[in-house]
PyMOL Python script that loads the backbone (N, CA, C, O; Angstrom):
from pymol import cmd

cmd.read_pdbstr("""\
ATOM      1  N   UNK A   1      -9.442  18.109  -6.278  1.00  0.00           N
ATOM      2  CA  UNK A   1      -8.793  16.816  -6.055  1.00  0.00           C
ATOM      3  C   UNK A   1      -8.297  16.305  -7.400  1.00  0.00           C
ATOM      4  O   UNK A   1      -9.043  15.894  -8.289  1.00  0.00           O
ATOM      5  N   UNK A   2      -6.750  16.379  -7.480  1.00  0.00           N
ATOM      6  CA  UNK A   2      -6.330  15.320  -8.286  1.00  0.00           C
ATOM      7  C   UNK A   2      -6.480  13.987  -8.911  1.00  0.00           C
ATOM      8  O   UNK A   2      -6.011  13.545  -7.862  1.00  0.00           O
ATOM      9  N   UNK A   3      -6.683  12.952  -9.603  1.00  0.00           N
ATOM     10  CA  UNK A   3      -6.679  12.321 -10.005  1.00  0.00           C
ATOM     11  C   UNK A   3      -5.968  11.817 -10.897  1.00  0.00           C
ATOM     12  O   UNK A   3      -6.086  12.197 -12.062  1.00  0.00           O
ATOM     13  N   UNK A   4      -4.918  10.682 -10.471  1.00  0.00           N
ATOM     14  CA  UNK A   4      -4.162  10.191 -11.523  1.00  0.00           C
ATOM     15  C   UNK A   4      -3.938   8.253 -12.084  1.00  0.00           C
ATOM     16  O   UNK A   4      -4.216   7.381 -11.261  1.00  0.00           O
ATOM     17  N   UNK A   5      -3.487   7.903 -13.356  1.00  0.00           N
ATOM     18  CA  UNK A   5      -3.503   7.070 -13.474  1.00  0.00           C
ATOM     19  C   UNK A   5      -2.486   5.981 -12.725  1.00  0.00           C
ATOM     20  O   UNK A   5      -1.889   6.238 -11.679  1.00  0.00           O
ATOM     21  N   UNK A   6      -2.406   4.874 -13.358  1.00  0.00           N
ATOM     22  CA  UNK A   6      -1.460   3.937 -12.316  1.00  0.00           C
ATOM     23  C   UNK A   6       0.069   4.447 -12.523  1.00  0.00           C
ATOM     24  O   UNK A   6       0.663   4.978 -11.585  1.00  0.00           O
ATOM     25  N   UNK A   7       0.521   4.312 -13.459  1.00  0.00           N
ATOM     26  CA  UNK A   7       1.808   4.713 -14.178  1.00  0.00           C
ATOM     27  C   UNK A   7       2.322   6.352 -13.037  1.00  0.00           C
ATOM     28  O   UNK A   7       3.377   6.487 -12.418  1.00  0.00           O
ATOM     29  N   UNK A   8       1.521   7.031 -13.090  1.00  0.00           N
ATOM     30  CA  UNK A   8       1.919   8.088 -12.082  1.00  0.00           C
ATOM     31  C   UNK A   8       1.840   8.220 -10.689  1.00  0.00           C
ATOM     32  O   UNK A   8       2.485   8.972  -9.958  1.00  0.00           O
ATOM     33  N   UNK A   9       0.714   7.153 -10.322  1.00  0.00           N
ATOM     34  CA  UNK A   9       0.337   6.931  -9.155  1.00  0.00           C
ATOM     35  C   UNK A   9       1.751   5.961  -8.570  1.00  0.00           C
ATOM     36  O   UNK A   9       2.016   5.984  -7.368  1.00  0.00           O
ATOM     37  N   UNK A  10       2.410   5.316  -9.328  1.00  0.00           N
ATOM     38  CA  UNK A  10       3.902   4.510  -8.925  1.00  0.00           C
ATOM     39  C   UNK A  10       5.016   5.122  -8.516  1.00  0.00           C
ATOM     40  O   UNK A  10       5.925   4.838  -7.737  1.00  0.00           O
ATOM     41  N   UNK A  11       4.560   6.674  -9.710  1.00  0.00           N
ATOM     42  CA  UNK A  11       6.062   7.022  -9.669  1.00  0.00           C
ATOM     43  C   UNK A  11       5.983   8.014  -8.148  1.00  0.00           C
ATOM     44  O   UNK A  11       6.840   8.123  -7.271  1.00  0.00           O
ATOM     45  N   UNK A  12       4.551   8.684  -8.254  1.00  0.00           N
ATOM     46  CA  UNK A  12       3.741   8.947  -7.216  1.00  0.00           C
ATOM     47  C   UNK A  12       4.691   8.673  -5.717  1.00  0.00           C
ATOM     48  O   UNK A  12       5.474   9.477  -5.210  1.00  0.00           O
ATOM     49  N   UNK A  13       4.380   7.443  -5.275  1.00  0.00           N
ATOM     50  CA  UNK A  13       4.620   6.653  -4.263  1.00  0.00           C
ATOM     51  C   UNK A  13       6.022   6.028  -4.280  1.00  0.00           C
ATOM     52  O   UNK A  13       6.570   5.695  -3.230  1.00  0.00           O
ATOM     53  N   UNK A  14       6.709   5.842  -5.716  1.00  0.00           N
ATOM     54  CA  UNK A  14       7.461   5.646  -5.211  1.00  0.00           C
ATOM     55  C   UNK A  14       8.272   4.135  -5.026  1.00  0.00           C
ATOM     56  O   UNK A  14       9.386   3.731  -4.691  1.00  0.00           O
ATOM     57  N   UNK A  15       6.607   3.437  -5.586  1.00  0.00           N
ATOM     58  CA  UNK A  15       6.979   2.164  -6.114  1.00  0.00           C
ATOM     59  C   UNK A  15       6.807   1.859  -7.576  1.00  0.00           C
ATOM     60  O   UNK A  15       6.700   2.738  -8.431  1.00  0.00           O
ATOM     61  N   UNK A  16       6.784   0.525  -7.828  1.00  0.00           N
ATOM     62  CA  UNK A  16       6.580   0.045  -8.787  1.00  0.00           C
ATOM     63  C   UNK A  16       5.201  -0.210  -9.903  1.00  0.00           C
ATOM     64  O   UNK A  16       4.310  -0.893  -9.401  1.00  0.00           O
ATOM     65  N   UNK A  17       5.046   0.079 -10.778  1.00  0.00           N
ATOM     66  CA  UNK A  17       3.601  -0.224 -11.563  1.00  0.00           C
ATOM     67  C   UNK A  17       2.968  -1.677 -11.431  1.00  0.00           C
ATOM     68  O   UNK A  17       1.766  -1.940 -11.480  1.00  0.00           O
ATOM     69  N   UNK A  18       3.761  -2.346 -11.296  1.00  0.00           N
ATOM     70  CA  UNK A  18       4.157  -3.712 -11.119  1.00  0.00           C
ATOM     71  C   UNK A  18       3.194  -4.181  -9.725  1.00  0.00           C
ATOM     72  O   UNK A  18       2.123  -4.740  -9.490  1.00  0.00           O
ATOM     73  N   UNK A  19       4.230  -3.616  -9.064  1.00  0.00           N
ATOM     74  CA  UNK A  19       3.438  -3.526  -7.466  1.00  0.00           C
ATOM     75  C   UNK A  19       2.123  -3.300  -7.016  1.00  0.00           C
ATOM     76  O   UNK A  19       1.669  -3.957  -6.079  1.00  0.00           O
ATOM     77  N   UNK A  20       1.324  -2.238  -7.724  1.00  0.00           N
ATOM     78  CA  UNK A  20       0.315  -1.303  -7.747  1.00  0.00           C
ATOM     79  C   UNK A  20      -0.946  -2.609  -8.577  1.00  0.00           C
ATOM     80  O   UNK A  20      -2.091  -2.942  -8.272  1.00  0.00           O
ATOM     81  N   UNK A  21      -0.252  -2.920  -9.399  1.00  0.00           N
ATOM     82  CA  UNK A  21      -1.138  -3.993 -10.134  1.00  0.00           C
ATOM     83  C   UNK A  21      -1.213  -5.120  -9.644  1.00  0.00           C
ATOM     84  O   UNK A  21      -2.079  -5.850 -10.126  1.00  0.00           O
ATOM     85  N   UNK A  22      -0.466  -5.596  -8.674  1.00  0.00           N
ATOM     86  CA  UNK A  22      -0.725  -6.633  -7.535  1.00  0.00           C
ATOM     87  C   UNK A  22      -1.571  -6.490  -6.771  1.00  0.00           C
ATOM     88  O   UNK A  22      -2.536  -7.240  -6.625  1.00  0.00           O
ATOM     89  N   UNK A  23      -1.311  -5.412  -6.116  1.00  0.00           N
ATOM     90  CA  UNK A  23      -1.986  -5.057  -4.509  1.00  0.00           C
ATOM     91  C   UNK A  23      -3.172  -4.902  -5.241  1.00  0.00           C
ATOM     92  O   UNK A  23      -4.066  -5.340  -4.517  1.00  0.00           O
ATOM     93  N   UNK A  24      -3.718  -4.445  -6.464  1.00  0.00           N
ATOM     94  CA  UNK A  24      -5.157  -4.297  -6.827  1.00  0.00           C
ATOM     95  C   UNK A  24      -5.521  -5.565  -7.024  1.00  0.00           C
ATOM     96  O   UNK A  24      -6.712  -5.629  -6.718  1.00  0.00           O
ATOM     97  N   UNK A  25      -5.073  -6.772  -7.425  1.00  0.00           N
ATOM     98  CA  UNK A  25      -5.801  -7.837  -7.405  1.00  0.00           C
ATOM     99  C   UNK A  25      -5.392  -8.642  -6.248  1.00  0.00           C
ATOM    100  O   UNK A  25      -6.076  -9.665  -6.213  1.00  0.00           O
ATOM    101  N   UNK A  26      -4.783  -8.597  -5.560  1.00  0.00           N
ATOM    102  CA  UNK A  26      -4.562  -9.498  -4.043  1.00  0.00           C
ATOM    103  C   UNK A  26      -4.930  -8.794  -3.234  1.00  0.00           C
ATOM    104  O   UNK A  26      -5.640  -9.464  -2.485  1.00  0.00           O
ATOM    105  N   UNK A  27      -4.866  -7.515  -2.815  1.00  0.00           N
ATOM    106  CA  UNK A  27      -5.866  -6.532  -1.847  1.00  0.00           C
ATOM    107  C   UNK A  27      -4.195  -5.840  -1.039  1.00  0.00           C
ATOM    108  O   UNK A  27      -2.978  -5.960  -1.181  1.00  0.00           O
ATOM    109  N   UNK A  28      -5.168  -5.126  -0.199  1.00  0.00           N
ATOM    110  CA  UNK A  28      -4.133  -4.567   0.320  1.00  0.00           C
ATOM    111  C   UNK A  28      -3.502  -3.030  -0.043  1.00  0.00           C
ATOM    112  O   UNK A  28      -3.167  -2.223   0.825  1.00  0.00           O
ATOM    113  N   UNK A  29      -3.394  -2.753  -1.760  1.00  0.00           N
ATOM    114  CA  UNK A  29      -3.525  -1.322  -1.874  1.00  0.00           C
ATOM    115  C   UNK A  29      -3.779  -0.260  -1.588  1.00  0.00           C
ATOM    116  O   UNK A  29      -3.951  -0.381  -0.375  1.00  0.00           O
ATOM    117  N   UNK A  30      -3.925   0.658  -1.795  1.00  0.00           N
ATOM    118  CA  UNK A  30      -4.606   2.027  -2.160  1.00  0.00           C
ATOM    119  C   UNK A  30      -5.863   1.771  -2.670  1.00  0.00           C
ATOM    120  O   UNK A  30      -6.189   0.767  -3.304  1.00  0.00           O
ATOM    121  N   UNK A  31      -6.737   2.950  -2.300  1.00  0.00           N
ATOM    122  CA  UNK A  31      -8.589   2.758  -3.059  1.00  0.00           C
ATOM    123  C   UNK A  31      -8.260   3.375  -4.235  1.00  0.00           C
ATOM    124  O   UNK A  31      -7.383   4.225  -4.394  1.00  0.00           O
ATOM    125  N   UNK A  32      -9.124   2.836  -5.186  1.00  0.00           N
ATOM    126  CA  UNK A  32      -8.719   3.322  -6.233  1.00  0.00           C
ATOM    127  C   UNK A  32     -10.293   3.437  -6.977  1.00  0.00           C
ATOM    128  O   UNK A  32     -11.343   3.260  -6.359  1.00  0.00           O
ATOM    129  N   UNK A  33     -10.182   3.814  -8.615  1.00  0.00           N
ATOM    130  CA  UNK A  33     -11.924   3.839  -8.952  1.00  0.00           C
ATOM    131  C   UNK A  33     -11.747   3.265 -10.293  1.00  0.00           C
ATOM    132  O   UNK A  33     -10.569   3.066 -10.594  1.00  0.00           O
ATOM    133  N   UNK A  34     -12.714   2.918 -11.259  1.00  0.00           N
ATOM    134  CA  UNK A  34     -12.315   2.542 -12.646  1.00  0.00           C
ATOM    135  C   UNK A  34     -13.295   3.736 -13.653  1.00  0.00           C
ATOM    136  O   UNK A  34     -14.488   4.029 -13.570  1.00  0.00           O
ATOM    137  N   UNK A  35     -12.480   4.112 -14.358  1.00  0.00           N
ATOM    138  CA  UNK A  35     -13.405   4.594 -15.510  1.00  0.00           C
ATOM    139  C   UNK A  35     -13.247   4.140 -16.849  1.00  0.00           C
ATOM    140  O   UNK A  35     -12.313   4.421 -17.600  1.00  0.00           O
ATOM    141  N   UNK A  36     -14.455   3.250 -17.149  1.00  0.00           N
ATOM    142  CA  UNK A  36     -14.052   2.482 -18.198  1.00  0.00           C
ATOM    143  C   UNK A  36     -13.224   1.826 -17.749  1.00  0.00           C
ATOM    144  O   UNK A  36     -13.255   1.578 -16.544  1.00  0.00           O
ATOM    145  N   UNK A  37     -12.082   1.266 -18.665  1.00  0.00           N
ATOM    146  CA  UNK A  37     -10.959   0.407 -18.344  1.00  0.00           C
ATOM    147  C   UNK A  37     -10.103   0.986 -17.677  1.00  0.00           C
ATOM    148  O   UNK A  37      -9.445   0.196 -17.000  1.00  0.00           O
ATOM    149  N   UNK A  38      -9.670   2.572 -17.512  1.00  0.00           N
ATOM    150  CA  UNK A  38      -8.758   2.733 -16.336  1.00  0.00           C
ATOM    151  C   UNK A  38      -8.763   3.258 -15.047  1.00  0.00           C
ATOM    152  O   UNK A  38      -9.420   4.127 -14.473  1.00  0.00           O
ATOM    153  N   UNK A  39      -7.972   2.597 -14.780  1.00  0.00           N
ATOM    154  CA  UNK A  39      -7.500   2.677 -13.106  1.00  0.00           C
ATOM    155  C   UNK A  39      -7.189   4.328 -12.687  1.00  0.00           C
ATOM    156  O   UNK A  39      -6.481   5.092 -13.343  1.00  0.00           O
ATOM    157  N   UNK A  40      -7.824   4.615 -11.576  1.00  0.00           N
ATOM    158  CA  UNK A  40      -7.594   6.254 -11.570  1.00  0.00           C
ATOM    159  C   UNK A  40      -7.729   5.894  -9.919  1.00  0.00           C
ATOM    160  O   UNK A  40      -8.489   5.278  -9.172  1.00  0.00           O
ATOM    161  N   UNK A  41      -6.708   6.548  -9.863  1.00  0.00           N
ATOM    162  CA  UNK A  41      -6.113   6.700  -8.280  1.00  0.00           C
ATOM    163  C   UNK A  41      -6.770   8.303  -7.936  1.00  0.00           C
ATOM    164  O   UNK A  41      -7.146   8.915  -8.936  1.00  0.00           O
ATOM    165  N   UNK A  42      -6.938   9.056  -6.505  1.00  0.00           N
ATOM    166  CA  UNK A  42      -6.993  10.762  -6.108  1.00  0.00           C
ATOM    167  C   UNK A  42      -5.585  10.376  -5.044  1.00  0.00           C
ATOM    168  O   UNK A  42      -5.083   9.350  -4.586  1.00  0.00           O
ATOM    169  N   UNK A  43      -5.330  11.795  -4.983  1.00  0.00           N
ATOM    170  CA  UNK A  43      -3.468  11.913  -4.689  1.00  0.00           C
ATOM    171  C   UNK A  43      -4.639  12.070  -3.014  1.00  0.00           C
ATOM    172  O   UNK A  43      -4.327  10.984  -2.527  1.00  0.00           O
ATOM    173  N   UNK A  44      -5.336  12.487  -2.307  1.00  0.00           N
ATOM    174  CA  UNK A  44      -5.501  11.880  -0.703  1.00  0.00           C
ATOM    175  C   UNK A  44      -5.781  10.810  -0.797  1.00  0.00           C
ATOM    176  O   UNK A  44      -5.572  10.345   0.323  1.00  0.00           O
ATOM    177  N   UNK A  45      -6.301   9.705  -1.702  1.00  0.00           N
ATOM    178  CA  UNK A  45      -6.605   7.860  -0.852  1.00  0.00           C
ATOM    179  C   UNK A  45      -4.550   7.322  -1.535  1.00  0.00           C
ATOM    180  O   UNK A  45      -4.196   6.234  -1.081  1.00  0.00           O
ATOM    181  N   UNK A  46      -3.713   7.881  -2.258  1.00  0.00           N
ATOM    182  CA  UNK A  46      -2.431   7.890  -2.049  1.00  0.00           C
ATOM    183  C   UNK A  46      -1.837   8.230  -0.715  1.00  0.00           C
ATOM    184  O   UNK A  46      -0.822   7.677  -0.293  1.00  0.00           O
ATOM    185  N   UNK A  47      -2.356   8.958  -0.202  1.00  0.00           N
ATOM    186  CA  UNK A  47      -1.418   9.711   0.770  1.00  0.00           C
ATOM    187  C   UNK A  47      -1.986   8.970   1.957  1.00  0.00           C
ATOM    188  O   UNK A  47      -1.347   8.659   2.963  1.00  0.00           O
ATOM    189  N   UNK A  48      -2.951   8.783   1.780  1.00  0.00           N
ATOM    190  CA  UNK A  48      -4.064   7.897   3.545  1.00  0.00           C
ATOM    191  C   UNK A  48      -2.923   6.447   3.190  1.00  0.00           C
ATOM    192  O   UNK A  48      -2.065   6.104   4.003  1.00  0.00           O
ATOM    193  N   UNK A  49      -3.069   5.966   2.274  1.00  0.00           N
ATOM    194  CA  UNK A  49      -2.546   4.917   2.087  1.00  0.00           C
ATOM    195  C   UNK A  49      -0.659   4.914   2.203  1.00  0.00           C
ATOM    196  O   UNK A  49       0.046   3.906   2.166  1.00  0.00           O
ATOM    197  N   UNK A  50      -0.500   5.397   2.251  1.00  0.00           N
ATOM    198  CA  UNK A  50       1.200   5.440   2.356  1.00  0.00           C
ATOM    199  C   UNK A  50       1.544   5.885   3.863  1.00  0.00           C
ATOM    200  O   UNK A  50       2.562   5.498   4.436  1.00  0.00           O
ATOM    201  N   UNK A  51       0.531   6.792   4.483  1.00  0.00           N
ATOM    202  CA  UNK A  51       0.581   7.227   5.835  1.00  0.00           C
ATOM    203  C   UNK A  51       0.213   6.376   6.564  1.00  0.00           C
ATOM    204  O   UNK A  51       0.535   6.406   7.752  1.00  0.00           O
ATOM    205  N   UNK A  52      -0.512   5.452   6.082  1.00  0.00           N
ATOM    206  CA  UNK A  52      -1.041   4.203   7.101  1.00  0.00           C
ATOM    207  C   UNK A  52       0.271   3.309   7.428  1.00  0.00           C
ATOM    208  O   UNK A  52       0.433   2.673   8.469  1.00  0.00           O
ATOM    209  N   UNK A  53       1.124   3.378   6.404  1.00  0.00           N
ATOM    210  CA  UNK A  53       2.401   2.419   6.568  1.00  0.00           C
ATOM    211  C   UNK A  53       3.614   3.027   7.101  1.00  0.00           C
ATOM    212  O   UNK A  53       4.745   2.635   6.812  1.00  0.00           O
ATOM    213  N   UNK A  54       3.276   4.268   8.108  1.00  0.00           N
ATOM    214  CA  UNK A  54       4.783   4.463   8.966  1.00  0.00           C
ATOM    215  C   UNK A  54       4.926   4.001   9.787  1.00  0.00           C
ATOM    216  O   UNK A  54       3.908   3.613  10.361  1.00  0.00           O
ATOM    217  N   UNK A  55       6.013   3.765  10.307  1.00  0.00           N
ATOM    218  CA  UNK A  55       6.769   2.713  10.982  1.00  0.00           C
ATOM    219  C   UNK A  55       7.993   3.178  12.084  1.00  0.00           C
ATOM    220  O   UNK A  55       9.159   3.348  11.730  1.00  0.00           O
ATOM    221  N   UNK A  56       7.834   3.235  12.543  1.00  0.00           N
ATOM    222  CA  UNK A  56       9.334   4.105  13.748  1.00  0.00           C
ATOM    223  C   UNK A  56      10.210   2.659  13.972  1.00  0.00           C
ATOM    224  O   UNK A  56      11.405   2.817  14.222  1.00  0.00           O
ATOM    225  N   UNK A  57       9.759   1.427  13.910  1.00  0.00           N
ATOM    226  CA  UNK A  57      10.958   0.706  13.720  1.00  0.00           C
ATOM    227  C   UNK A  57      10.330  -1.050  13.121  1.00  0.00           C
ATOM    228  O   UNK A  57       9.171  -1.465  13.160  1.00  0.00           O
ATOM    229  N   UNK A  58      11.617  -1.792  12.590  1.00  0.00           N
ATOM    230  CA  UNK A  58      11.365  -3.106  11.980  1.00  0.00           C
ATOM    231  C   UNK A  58      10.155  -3.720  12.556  1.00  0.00           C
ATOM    232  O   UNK A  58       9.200  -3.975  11.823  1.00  0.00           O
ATOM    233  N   UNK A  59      10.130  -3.971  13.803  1.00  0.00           N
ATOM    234  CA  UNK A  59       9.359  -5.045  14.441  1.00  0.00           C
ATOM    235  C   UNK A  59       8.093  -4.347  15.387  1.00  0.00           C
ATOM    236  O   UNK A  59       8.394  -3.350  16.042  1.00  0.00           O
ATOM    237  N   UNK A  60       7.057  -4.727  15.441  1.00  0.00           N
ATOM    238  CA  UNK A  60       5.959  -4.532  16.234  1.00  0.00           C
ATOM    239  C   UNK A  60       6.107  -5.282  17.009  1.00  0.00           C
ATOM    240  O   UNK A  60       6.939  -6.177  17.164  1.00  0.00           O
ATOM    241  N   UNK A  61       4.959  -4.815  17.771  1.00  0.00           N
ATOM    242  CA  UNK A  61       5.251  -5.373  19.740  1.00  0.00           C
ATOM    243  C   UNK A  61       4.045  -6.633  19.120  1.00  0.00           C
ATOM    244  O   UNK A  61       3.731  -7.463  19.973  1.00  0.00           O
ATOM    245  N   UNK A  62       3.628  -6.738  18.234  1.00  0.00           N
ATOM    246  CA  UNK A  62       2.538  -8.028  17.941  1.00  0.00           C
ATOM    247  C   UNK A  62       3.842  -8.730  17.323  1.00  0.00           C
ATOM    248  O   UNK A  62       4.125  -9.525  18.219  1.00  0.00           O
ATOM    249  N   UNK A  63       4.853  -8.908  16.258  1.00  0.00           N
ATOM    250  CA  UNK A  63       5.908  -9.395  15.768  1.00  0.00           C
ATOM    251  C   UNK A  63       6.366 -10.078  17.350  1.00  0.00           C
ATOM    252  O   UNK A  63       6.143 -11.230  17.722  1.00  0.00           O
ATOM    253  N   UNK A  64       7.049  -9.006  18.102  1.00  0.00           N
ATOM    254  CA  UNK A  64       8.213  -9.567  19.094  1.00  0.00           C
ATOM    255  C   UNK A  64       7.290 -11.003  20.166  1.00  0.00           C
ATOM    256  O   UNK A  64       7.647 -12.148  20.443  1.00  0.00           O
ATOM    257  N   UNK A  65       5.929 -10.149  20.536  1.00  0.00           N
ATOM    258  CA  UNK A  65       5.384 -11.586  21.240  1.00  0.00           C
ATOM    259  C   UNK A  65       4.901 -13.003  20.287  1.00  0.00           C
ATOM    260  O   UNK A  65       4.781 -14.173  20.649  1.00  0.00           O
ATOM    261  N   UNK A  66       4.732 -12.501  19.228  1.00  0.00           N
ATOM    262  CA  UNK A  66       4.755 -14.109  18.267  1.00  0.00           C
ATOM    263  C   UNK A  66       5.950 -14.748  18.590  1.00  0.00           C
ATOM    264  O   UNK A  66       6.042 -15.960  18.787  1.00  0.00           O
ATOM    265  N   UNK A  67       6.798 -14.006  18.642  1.00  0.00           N
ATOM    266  CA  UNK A  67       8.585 -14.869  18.309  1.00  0.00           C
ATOM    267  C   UNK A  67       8.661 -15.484  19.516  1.00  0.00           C
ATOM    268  O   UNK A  67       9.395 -16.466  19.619  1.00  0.00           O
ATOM    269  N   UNK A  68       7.925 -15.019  20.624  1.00  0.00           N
ATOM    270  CA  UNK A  68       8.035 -15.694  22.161  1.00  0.00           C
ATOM    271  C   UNK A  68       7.420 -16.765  22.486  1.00  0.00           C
ATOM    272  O   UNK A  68       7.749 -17.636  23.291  1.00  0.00           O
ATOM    273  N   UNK A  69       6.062 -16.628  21.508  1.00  0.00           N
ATOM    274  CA  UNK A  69       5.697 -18.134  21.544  1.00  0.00           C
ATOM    275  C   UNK A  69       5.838 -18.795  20.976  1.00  0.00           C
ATOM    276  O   UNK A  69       5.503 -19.934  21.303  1.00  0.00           O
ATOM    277  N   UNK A  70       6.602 -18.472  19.375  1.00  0.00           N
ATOM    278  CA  UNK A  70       6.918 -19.375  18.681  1.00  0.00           C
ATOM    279  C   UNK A  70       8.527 -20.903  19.094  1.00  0.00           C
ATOM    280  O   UNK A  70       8.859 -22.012  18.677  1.00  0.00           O
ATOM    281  N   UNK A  71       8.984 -19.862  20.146  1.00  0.00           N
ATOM    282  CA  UNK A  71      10.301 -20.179  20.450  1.00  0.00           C
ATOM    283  C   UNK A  71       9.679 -21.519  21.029  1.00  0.00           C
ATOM    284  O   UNK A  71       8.536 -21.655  21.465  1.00  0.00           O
ATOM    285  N   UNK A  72      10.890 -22.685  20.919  1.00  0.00           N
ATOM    286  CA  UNK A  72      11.116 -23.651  21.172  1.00  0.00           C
ATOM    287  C   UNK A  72      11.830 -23.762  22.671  1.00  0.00           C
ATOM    288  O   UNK A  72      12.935 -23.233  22.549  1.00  0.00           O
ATOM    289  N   UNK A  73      11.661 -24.208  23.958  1.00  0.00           N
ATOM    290  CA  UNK A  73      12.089 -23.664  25.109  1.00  0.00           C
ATOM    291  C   UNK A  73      13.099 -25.867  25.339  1.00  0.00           C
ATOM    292  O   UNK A  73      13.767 -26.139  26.336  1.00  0.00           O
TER     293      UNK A  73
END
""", "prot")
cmd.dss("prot")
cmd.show_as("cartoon", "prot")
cmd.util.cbc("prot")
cmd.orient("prot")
């Protein structure tokens, strides 16, 4: 098992370093581990984590019935 830092783990995925350093302090990321001071990602909790976010289209069927009750009649 691989192991890489944040900087590769971005280019990795595909986003931003930027990004990666958010989602670690607001939640929501990838698992990640610390050694010492750095951040060390393994390329499967990357891949669990990016696979969790496919999508076959914009809106979920939880999205479309919010909008039904949100509507004003």
């Amino acid at each position: 098992m691989k192991n890489i830092r944040v900087k590769e783990a971005a280019e990795y995925l595909g986003v931003s370093k930027s990004m990666l350093d958010k989602l670690r302090c607001f939640g929501g990321g990838p698992r990640y581990f610390k050694l010492g001071r750095a951040v060390v990602y393994s390329l499967p909790d990357l891949d669990a984590w990016r696979d969790e976010r496919v999508r076959s289209n914009t809106w979920s069927a939880a999205n479309q019935n919010n909008l039904a009750t949100d509507r004003v009649v």
